[in-house]
C-alpha positions in Angstrom: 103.2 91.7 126.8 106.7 91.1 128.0 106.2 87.5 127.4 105.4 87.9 123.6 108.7 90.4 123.5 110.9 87.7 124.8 109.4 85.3 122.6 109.8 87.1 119.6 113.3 87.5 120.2 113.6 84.0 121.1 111.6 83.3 117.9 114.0 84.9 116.3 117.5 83.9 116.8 116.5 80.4 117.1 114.9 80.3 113.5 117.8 82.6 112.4 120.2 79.9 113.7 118.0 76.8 112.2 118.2 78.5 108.7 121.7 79.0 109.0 121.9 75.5 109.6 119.9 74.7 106.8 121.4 76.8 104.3 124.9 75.7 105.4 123.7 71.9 104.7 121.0 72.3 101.4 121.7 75.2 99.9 119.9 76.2 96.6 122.2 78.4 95.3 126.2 78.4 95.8 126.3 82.2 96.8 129.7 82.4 98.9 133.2 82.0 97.3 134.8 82.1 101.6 133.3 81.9 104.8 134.6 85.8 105.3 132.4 86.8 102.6 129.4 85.2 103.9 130.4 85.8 107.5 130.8 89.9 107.3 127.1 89.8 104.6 125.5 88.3 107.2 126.9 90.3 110.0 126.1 93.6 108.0 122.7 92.1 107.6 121.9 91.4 111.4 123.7 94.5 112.5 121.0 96.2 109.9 118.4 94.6 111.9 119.2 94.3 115.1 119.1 98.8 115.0 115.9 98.4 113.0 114.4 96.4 116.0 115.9 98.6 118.5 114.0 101.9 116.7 110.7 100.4 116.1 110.5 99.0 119.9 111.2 102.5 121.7 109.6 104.6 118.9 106.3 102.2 117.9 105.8 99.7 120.7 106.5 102.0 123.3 105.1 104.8 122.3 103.3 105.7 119.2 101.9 102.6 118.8 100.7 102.9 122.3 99.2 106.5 122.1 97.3 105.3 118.8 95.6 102.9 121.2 95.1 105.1 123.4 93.9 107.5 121.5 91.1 104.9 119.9 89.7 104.4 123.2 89.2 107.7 124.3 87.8 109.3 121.0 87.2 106.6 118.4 84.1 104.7 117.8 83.2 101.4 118.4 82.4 99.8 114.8 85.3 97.6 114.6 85.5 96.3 118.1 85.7 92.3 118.6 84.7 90.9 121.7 86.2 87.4 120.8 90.2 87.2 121.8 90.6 84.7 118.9 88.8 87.0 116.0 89.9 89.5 117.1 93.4 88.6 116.9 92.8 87.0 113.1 91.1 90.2 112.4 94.1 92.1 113.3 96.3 89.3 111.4 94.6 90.1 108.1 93.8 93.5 108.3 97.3 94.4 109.1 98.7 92.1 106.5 96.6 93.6 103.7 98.2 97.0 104.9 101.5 95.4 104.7 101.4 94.1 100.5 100.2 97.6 100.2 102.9 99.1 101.5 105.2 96.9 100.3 103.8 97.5 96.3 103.7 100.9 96.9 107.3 100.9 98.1 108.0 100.1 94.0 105.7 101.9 92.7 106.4 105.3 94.5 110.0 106.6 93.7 110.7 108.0 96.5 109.6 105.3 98.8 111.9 102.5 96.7 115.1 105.2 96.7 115.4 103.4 100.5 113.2 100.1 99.6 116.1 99.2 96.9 118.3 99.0 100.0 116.5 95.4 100.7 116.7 94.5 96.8 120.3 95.3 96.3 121.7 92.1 98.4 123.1 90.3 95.8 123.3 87.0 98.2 119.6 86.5 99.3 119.9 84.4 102.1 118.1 84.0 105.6 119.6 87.5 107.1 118.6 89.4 104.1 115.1 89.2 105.8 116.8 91.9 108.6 118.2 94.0 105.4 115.8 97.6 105.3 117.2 101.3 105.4 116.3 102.4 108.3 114.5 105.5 107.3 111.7 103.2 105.4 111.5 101.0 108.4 110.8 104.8 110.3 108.4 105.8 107.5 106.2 102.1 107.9 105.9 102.3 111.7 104.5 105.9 111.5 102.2 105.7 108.3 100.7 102.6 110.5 99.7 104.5 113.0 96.3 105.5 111.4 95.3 101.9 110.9 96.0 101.3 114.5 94.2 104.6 116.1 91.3 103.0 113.5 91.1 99.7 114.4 92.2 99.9 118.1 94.4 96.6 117.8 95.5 95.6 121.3 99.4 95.8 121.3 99.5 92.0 122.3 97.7 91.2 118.6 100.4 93.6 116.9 103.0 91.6 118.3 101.3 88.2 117.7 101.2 89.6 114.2 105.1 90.7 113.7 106.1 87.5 115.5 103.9 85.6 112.8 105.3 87.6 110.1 109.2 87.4 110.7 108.8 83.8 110.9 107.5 83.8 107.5 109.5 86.4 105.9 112.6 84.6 107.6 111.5 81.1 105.6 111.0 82.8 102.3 114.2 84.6 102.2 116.4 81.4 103.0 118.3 80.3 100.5 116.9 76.7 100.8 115.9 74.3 98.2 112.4 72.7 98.4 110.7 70.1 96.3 108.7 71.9 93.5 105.2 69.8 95.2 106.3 70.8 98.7 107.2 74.7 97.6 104.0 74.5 95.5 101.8 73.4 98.3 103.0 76.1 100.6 102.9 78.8 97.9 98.9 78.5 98.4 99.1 80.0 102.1 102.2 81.6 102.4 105.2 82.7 100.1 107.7 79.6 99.5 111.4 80.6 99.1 110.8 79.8 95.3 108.3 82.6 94.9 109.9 84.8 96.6 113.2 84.5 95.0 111.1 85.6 92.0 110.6 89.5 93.8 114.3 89.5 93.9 115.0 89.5 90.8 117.1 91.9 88.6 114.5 91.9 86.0 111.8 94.3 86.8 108.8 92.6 85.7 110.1 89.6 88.0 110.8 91.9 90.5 107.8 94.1 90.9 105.3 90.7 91.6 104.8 88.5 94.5 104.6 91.3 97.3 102.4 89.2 99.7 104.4 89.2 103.3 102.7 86.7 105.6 99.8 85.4 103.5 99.7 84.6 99.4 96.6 85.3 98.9 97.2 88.7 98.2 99.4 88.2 95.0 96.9 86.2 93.5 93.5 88.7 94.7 95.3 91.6 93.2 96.7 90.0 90.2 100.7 90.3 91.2 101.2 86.5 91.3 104.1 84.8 89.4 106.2 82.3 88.9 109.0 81.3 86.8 110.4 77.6 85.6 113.2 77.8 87.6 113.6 79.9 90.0 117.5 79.2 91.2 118.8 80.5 87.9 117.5 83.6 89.2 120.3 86.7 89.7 119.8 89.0 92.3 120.0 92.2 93.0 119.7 95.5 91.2 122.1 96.4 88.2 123.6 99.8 89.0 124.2 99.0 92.7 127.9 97.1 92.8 128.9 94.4 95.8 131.4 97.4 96.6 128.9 99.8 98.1 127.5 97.5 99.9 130.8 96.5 102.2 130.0 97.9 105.4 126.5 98.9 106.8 127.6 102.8 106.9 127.7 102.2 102.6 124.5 100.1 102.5 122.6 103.1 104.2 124.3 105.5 102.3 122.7 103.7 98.9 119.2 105.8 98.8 121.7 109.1 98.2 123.4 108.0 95.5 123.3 109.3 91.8 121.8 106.2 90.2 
């Protein structure tokens, strides 16, 4: 399991630093008037995430995570178990990526839950480190309503982490502000979400916004009827209205945006 660790955070800073690349060379939208600008978002962004990763490895894949696993093989039965390493692996792919557009649709559709998932929609420059860019609380509130599924299922730890590695690659692709073909985005819009259609779930208008929730795998949108897509998606403006670039100037401001009157 240390090996998958390592090569998660490997998986990330070297795709972090490809994007950055990327976006630096093709962008699709101009979002930076100075280097500082872009320079102290992305910092706040990465900062965001790099406590985020710290909480969810001590508190989730140390140990609740762990005692739900635990927990399955001393009391829970045996229906779901998978003798087959590769199935059993794509089981816990889909399974916990269905759980995942749930969450993440319920996350707008609950007010509470979006008071700290609006945290995420309020960067007003969606780039490659606004992937790292949750309130901590909601990434809190994910790990533990998770737990269930996993004290279900009886995932081994080494398929959750297969899973998040999977994940962040994608959620790190579809959050960069790179420009692909229509065809090309198109084609990989069947399988996964392309940066075009997710720019779309950024929106500032609602009905944009509250579609395309799918995650890792597309299929979702299109099974449960949130699918969309717009004729051109880099005239999109993100963000949310009420939420101004100055609250969000230091990560102590960007946290404090769930207890705001608004």
């Amino acid at each position: 399991m240390e090996f998958i660790i390592t090569l998660k955070s490997s998986t990330f800073f070297g795709l972090l630093i490809l994007l950055l690349i990327c976006e630096s060379a093709i962008p699709a939208i101009k979002l930076w008037r100075s280097g500082k600008q872009r320079f102290i978002h992305a910092l706040n962004n990465i900062l965001l995430g790099f406590i985020n990763g710290r909480l969810a490895y001590y508190a989730f894949f140390l140990y609740l995570w762990n005692e739900m696993i635990q927990l399955h093989k001393e009391h829970a039965p045996t229906l779901f178990a998978i003798e087959n390493p590769f199935l059993a692996t794509v089981a816990c792919i889909v399974i916990l990526d269905i759980w995942t557009y749930w969450w993440h649709r319920l996350n707008h559709i609950i007010p509470f839950l979006w008071r700290f998932h609006k945290v995420h929609h309020s960067d007003k420059e969606m780039d490659v480190t606004s992937a790292n860019r949750f309130h901590t609380i909601e990434i809190l509130f994910s790990g533990i309503i998770r737990c269930p599924l996993i004290f279900v299922f009886g995932f081994s730890m080494e398929n959750i982490l297969i899973y998040e590695i999977i994940l962040f690659v994608i959620v790190q692709f579809h959050h960069a502000n790179i420009h692909l073909p229509e065809p090309l985005d198109k084609l990989i819009r069947l399988f996964f979400p392309s940066p075009h259609m997710h720019k779309v779930h950024h929106s500032k208008i609602s009905n944009e916004a509250n579609s395309n929730y799918s995650s890792l795998l597309s299929i979702w949108d299109r099974v449960f009827r949130s699918f969309k897509v717009v004729n051109n998606p880099l005239k999109i403006s993100y963000g949310i209205k009420q939420i101004e670039n100055s609250q969000q100037s230091s990560i102590l401001k960007i946290l404090l945006i769930p207890f705001q009157k608004k």
